[in-house]
mmCIF file of the C-alpha atoms, coordinates in Angstrom:
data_MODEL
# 
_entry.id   MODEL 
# 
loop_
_atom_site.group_PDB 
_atom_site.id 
_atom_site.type_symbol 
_atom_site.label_atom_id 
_atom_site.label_alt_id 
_atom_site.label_comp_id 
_atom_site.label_asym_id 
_atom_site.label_entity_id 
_atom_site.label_seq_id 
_atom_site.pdbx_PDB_ins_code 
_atom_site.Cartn_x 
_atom_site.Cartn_y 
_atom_site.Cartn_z 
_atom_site.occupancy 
_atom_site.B_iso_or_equiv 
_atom_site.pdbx_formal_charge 
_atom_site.auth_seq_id 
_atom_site.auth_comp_id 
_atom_site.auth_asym_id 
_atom_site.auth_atom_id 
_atom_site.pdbx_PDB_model_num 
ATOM 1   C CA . UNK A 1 1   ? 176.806 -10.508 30.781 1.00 0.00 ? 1   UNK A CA 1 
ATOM 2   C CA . UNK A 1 2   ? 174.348 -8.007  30.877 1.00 0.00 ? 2   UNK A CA 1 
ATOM 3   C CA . UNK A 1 3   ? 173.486 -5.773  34.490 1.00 0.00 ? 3   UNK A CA 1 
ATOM 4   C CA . UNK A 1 4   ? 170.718 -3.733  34.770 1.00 0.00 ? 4   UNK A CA 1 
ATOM 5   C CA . UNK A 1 5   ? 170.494 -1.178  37.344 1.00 0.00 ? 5   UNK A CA 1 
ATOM 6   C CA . UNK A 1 6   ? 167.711 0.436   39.002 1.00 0.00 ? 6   UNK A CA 1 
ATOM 7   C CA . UNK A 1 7   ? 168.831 3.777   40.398 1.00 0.00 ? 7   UNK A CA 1 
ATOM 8   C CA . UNK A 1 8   ? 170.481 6.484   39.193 1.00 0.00 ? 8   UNK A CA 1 
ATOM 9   C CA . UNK A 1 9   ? 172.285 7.346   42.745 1.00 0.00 ? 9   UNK A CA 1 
ATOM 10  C CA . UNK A 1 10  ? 175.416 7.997   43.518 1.00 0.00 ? 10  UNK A CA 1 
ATOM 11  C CA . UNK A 1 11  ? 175.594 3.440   44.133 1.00 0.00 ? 11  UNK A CA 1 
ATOM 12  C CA . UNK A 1 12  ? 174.103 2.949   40.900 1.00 0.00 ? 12  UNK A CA 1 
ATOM 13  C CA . UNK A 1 13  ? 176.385 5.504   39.141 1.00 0.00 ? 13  UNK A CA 1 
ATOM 14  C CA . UNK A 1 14  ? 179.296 4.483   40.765 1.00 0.00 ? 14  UNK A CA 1 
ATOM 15  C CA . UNK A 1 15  ? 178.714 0.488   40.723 1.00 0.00 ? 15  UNK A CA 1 
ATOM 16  C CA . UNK A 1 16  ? 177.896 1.315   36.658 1.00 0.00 ? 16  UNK A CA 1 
ATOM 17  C CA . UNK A 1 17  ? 181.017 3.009   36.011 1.00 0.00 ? 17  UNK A CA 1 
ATOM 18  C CA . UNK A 1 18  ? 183.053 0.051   37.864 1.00 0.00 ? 18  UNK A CA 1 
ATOM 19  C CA . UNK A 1 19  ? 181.091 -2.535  35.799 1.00 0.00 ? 19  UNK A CA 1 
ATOM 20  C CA . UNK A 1 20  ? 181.385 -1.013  32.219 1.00 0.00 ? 20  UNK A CA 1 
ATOM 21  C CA . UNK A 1 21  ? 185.164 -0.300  32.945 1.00 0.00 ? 21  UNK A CA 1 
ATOM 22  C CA . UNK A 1 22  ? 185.327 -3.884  33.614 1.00 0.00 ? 22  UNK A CA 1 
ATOM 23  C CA . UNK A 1 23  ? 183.906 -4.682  30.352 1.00 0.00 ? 23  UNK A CA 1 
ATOM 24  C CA . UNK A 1 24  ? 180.017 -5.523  30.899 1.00 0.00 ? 24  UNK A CA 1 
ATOM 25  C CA . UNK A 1 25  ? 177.369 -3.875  29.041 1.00 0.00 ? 25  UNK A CA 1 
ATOM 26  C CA . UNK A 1 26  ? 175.362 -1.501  31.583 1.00 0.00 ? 26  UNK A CA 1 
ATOM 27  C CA . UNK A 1 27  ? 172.408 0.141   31.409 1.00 0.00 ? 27  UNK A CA 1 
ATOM 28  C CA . UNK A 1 28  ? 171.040 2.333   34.558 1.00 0.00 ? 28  UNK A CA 1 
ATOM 29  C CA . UNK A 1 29  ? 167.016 2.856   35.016 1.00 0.00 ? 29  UNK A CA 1 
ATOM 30  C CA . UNK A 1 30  ? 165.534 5.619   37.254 1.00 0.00 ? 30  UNK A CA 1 
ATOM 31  C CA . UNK A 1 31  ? 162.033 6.485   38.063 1.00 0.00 ? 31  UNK A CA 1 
ATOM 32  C CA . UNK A 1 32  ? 162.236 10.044  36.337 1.00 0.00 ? 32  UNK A CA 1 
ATOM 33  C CA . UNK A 1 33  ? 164.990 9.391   33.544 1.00 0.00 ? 33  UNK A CA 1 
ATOM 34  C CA . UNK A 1 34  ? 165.040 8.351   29.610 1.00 0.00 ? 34  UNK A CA 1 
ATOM 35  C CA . UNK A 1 35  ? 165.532 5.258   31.068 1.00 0.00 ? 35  UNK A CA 1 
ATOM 36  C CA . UNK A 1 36  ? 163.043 3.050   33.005 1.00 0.00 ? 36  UNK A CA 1 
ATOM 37  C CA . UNK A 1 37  ? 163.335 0.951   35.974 1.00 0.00 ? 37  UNK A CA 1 
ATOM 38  C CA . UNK A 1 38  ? 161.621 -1.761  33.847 1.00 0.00 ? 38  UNK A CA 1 
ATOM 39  C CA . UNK A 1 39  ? 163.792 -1.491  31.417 1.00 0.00 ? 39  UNK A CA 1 
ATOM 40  C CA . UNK A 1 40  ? 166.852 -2.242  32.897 1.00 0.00 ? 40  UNK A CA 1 
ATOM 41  C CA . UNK A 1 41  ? 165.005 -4.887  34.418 1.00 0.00 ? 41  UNK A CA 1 
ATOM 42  C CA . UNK A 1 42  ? 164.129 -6.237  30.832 1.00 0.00 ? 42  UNK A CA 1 
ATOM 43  C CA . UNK A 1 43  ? 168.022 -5.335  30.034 1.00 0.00 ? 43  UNK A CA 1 
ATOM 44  C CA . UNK A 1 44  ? 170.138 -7.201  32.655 1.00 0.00 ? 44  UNK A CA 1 
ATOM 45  C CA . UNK A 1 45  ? 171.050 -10.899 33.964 1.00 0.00 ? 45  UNK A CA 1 
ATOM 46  C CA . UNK A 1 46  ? 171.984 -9.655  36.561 1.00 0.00 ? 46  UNK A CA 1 
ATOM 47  C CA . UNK A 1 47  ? 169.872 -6.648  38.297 1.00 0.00 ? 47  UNK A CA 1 
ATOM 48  C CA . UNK A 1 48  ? 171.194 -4.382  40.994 1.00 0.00 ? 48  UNK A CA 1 
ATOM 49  C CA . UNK A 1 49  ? 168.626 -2.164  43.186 1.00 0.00 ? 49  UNK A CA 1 
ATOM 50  C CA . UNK A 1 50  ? 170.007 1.082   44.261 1.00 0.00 ? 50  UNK A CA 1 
ATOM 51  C CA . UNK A 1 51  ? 167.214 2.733   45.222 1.00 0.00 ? 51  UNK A CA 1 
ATOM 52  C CA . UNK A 1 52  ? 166.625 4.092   48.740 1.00 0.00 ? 52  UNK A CA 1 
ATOM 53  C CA . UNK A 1 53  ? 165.126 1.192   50.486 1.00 0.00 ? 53  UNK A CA 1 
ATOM 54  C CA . UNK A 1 54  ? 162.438 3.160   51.891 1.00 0.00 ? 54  UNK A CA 1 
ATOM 55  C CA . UNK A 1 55  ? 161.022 3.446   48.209 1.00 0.00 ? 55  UNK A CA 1 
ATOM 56  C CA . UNK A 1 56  ? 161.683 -0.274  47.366 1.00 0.00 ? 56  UNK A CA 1 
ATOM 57  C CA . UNK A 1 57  ? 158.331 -1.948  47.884 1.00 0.00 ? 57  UNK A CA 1 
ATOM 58  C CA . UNK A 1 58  ? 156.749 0.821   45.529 1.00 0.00 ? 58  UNK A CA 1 
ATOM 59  C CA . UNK A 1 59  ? 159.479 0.116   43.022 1.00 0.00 ? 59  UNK A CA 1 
ATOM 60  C CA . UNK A 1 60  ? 159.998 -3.424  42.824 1.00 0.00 ? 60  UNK A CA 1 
ATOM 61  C CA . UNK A 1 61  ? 156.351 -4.741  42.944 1.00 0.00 ? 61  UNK A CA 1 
ATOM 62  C CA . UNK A 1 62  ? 155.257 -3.431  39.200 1.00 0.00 ? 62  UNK A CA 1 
ATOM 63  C CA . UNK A 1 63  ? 158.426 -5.313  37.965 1.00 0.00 ? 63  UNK A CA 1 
ATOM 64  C CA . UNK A 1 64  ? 158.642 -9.025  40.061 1.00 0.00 ? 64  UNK A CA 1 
ATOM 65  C CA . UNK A 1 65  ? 157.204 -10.522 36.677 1.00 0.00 ? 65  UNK A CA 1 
ATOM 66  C CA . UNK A 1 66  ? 160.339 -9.085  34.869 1.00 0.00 ? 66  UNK A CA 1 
ATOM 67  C CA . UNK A 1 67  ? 162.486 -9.865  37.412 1.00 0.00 ? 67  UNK A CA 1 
ATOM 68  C CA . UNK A 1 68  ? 161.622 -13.634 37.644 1.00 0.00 ? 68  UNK A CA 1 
ATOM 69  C CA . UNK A 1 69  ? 164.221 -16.302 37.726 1.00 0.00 ? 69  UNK A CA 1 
ATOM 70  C CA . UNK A 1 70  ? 167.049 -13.605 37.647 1.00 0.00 ? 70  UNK A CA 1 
ATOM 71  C CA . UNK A 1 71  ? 169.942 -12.897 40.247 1.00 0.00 ? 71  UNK A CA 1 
ATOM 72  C CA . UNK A 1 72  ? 168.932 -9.273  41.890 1.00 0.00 ? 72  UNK A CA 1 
ATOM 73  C CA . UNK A 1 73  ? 171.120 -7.950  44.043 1.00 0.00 ? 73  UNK A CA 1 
ATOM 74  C CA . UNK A 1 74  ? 170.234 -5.667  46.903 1.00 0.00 ? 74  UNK A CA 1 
ATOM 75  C CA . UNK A 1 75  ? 172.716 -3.164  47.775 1.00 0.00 ? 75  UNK A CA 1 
ATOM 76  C CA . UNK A 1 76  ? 169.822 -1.390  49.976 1.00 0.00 ? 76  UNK A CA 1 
ATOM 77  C CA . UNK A 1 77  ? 170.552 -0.456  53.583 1.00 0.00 ? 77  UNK A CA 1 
ATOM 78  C CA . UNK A 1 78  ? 167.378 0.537   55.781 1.00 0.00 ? 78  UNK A CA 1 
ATOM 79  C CA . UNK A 1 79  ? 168.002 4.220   56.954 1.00 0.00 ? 79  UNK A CA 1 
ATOM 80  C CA . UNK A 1 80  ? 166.026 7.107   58.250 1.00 0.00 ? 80  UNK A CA 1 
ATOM 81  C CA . UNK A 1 81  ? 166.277 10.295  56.531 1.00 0.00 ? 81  UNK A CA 1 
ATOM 82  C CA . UNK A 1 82  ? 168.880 11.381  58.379 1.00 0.00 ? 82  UNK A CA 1 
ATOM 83  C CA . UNK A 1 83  ? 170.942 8.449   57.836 1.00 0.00 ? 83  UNK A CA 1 
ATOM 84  C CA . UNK A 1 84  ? 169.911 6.716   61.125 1.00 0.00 ? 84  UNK A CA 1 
ATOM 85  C CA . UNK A 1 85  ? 169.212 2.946   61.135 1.00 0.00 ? 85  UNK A CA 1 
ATOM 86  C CA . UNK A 1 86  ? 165.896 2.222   60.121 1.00 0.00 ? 86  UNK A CA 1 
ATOM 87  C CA . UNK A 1 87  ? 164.894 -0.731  62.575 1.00 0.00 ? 87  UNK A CA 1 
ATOM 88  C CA . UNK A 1 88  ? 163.234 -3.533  61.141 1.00 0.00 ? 88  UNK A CA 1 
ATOM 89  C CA . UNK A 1 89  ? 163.129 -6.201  63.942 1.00 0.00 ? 89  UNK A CA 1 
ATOM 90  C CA . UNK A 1 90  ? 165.402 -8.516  64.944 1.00 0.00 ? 90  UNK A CA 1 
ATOM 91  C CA . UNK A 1 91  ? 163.696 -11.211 63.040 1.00 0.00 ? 91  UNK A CA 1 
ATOM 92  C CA . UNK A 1 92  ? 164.250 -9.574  59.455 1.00 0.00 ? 92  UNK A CA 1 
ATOM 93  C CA . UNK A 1 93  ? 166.365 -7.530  57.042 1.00 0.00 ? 93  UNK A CA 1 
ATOM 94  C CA . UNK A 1 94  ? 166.353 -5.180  53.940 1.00 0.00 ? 94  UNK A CA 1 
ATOM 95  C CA . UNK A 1 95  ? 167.235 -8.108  52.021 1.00 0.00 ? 95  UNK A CA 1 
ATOM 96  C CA . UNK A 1 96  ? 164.408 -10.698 53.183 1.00 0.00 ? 96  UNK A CA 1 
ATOM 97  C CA . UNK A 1 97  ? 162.256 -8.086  52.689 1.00 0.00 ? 97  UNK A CA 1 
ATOM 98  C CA . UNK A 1 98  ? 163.133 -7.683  49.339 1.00 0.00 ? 98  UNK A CA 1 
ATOM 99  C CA . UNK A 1 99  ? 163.009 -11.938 48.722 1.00 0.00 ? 99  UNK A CA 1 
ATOM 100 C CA . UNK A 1 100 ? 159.546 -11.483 49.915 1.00 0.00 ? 100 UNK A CA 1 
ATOM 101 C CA . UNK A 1 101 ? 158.736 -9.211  47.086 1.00 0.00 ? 101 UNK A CA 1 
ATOM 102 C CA . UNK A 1 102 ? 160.712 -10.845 44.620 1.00 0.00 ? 102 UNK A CA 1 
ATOM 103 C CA . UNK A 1 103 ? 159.596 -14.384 45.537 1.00 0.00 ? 103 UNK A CA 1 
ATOM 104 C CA . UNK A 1 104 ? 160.948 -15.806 42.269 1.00 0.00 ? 104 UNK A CA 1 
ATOM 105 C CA . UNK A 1 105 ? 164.399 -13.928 41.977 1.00 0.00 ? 105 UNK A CA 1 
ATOM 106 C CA . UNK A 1 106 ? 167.247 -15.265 43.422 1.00 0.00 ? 106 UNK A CA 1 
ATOM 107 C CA . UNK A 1 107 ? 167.909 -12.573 46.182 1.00 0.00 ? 107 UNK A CA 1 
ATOM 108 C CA . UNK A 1 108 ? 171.772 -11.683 47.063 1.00 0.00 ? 108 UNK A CA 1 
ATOM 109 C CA . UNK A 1 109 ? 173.142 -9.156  49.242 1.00 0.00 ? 109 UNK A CA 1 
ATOM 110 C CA . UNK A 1 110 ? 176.021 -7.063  48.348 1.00 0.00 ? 110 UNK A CA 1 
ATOM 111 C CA . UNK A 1 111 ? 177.478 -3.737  47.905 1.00 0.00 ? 111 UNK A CA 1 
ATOM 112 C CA . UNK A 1 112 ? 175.759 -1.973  51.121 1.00 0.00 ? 112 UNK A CA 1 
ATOM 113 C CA . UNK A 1 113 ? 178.706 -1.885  53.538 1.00 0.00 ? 113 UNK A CA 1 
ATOM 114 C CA . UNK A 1 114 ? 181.078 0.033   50.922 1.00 0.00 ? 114 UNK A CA 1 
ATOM 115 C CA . UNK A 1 115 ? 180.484 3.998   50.474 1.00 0.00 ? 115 UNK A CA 1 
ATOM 116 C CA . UNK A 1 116 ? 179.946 5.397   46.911 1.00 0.00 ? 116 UNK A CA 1 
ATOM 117 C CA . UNK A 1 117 ? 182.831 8.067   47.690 1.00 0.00 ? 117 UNK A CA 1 
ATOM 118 C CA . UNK A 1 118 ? 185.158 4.694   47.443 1.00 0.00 ? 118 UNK A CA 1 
ATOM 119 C CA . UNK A 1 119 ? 183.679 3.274   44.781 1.00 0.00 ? 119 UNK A CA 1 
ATOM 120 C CA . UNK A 1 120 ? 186.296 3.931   41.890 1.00 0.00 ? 120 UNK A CA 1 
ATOM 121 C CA . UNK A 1 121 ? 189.525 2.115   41.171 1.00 0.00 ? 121 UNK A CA 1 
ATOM 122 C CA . UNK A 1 122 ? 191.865 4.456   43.504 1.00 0.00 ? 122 UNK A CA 1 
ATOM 123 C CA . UNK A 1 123 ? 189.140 4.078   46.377 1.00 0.00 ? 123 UNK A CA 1 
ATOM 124 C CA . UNK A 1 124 ? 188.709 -0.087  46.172 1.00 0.00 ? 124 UNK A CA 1 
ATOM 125 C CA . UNK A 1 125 ? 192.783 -0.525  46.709 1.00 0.00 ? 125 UNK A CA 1 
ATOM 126 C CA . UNK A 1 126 ? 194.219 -0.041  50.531 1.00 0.00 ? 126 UNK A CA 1 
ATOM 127 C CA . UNK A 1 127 ? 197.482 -0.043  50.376 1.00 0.00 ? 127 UNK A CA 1 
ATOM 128 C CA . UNK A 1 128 ? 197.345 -2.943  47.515 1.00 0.00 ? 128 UNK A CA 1 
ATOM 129 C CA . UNK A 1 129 ? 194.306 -5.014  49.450 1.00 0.00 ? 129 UNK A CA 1 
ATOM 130 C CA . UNK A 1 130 ? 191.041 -4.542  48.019 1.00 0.00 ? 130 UNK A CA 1 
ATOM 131 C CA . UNK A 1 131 ? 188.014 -3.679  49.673 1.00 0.00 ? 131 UNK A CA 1 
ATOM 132 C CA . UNK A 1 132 ? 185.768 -5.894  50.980 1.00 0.00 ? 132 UNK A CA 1 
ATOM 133 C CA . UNK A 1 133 ? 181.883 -7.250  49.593 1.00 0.00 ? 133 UNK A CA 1 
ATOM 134 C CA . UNK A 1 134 ? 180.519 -9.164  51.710 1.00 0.00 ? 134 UNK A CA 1 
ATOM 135 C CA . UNK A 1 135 ? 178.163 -11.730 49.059 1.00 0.00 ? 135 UNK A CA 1 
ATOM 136 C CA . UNK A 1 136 ? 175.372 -13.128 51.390 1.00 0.00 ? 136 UNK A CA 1 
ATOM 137 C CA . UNK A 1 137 ? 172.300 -15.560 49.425 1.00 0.00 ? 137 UNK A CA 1 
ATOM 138 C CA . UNK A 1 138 ? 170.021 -18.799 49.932 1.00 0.00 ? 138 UNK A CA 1 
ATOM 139 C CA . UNK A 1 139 ? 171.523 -19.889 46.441 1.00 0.00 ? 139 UNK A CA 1 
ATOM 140 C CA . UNK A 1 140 ? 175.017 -20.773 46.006 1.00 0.00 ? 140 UNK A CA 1 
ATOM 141 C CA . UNK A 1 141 ? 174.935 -20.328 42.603 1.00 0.00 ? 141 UNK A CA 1 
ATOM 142 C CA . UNK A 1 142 ? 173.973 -16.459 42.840 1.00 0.00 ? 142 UNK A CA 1 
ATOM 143 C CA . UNK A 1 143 ? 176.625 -16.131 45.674 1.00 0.00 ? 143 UNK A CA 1 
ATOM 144 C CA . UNK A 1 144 ? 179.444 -17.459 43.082 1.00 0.00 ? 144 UNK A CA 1 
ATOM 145 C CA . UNK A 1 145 ? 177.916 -15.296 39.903 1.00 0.00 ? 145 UNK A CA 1 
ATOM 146 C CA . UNK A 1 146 ? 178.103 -12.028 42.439 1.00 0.00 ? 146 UNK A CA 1 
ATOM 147 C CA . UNK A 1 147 ? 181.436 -13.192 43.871 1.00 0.00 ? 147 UNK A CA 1 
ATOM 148 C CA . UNK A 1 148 ? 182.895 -13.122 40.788 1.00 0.00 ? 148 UNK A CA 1 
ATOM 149 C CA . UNK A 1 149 ? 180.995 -10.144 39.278 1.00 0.00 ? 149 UNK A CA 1 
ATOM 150 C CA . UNK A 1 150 ? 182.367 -8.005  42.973 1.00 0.00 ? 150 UNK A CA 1 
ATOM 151 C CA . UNK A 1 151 ? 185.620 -9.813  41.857 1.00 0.00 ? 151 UNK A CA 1 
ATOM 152 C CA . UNK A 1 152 ? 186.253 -8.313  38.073 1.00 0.00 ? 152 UNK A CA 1 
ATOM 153 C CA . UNK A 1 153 ? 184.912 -4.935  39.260 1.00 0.00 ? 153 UNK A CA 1 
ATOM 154 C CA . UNK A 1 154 ? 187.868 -4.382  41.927 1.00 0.00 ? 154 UNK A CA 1 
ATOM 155 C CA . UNK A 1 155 ? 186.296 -5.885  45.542 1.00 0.00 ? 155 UNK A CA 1 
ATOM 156 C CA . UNK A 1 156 ? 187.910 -8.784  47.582 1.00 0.00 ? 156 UNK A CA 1 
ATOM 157 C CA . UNK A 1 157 ? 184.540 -10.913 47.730 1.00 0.00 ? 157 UNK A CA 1 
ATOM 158 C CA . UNK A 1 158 ? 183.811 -12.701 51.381 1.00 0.00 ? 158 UNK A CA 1 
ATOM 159 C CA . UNK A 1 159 ? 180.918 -14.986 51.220 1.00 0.00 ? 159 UNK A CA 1 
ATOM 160 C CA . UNK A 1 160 ? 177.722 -16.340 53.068 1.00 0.00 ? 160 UNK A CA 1 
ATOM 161 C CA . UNK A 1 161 ? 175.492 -18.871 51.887 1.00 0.00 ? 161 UNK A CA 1 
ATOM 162 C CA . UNK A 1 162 ? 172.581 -17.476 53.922 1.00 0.00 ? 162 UNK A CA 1 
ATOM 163 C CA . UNK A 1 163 ? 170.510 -14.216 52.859 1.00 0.00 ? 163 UNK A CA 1 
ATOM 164 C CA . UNK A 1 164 ? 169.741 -13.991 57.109 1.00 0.00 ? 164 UNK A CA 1 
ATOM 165 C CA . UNK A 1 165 ? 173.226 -12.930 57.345 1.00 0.00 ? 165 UNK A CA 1 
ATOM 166 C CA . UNK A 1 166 ? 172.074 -9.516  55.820 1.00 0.00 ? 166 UNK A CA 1 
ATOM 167 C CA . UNK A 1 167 ? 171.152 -8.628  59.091 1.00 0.00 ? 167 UNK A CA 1 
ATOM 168 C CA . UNK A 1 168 ? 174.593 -8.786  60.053 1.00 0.00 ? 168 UNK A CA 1 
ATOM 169 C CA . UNK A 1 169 ? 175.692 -6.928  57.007 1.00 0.00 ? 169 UNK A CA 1 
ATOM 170 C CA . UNK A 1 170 ? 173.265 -4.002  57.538 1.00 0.00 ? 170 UNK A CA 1 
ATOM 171 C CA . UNK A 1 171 ? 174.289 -3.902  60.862 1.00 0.00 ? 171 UNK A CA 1 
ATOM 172 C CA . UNK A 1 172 ? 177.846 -3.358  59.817 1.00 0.00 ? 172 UNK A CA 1 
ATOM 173 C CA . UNK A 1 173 ? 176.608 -0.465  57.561 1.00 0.00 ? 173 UNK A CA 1 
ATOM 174 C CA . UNK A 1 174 ? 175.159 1.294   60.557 1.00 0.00 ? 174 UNK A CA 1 
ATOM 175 C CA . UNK A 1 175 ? 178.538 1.021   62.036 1.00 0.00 ? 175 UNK A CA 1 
ATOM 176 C CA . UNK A 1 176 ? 180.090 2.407   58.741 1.00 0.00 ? 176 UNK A CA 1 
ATOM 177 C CA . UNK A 1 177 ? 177.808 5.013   58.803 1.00 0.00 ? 177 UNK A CA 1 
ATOM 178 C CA . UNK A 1 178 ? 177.810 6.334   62.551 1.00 0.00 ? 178 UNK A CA 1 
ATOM 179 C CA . UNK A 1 179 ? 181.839 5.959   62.198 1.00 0.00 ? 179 UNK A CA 1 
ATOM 180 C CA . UNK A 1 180 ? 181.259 8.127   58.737 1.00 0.00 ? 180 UNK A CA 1 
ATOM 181 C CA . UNK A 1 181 ? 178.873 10.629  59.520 1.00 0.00 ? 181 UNK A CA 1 
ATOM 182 C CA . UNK A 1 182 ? 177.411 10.367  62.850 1.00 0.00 ? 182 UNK A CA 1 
ATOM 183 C CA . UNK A 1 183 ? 180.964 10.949  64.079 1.00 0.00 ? 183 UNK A CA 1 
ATOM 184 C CA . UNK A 1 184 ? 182.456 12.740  61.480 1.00 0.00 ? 184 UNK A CA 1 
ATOM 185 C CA . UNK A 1 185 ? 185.378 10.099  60.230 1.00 0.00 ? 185 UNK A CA 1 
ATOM 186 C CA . UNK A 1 186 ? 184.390 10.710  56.765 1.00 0.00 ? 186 UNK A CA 1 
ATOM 187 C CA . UNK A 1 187 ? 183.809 8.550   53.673 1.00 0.00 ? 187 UNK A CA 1 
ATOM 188 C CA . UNK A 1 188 ? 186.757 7.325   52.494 1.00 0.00 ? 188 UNK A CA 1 
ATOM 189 C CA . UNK A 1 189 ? 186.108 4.554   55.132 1.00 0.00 ? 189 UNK A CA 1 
ATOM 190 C CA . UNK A 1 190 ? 185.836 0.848   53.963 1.00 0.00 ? 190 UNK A CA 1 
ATOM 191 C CA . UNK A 1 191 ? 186.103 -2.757  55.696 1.00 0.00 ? 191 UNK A CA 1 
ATOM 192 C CA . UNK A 1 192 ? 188.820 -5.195  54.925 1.00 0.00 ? 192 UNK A CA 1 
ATOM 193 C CA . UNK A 1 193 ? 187.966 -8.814  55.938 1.00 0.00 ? 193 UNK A CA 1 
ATOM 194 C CA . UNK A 1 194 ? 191.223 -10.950 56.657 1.00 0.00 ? 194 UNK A CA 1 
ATOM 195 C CA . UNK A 1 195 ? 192.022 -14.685 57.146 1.00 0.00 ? 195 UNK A CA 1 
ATOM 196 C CA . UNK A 1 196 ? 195.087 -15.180 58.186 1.00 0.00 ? 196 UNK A CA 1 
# 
């Protein structure tokens, strides 16, 4: 399986590294590297946007042709420039957003409540539990494919059949990041989800 990337970041990097170590052929786009956004978009099954989300509507709406009937996962949280939460309503999230500029992807949330400090094999074990990604869509099919995808690459998957329940999961980044920076905790921070 193929993944295409669209930011160079410190997520994209991090998520890329993961993924190739994992054995899936990777390719990262940027909007000033060799490598275009649209043509990872062309490259992956699977895409993965790791841009800041306040430049997502100018980078996603040249490619929704490309990125037609494929699984795109946002990994966006809504922040301010200085890492404050970026309200969008109550009503709303990064990730509906997204669906409503990607009308013919399947949309899936993932990825945005986990730091890219902790993205690496040492960082994804806690004392031998793995992190958590959360896996929130509208199609259960996409919520399996990332599941298993957040599976190989070292997470502990928990999953929503609902793409509203981004709201929650941005929510929960805020936390992560107020615990992280706004109070100085640091980002070797991550959420494990237990059922007992």
């Amino acid at each position: 399986m193929k993944i295409g990337i669209l930011g160079a970041g410190n997520i994209g990097t991090r998520l890329a590294e993961l993924a190739r170590a994992a054995g899936y052929d990777v390719l990262v786009g940027s909007r000033k590297g060799d490598v275009s956004l649209a043509d990872a978009s062309r490259y992956g099954d699977i895409i993965l946007i790791a841009v800041h989300y306040h430049a997502v509507e100018d980078a996603l709406k040249p490619l929704s042709e490309l990125l037609a009937g494929k699984i795109v996962i946002d990994a966006t949280n809504p922040l301010n420039d200085d890492w404050s939460p970026r309200l969008l309503g109550e009503n709303t999230s990064a990730g509906e957003e997204i669906a409503k500029l990607l009308p013919n992807s399947k949309i899936v949330k993932a990825f945005n409540t986990v730091f890219a400090d902790i993205m690496n094999t040492e960082g994804l074990s806690r004392n031998g539990s793995a992190v958590t990604a959360f896996v929130a869509s509208d199609h259960d099919d996409a919520v399996k494919t990332v599941a298993d995808f957040a599976r190989t690459i070292g997470f502990a998957p928990v999953t929503a059949n609902k793409l509203m329940v981004a709201r929650y999961l941005e929510a929960i980044a805020h936390l992560n990041i107020e615990l992280a920076v706004g109070q100085g905790g640091g980002t070797n921070a991550a959420f494990l989800f237990h059922r007992g």
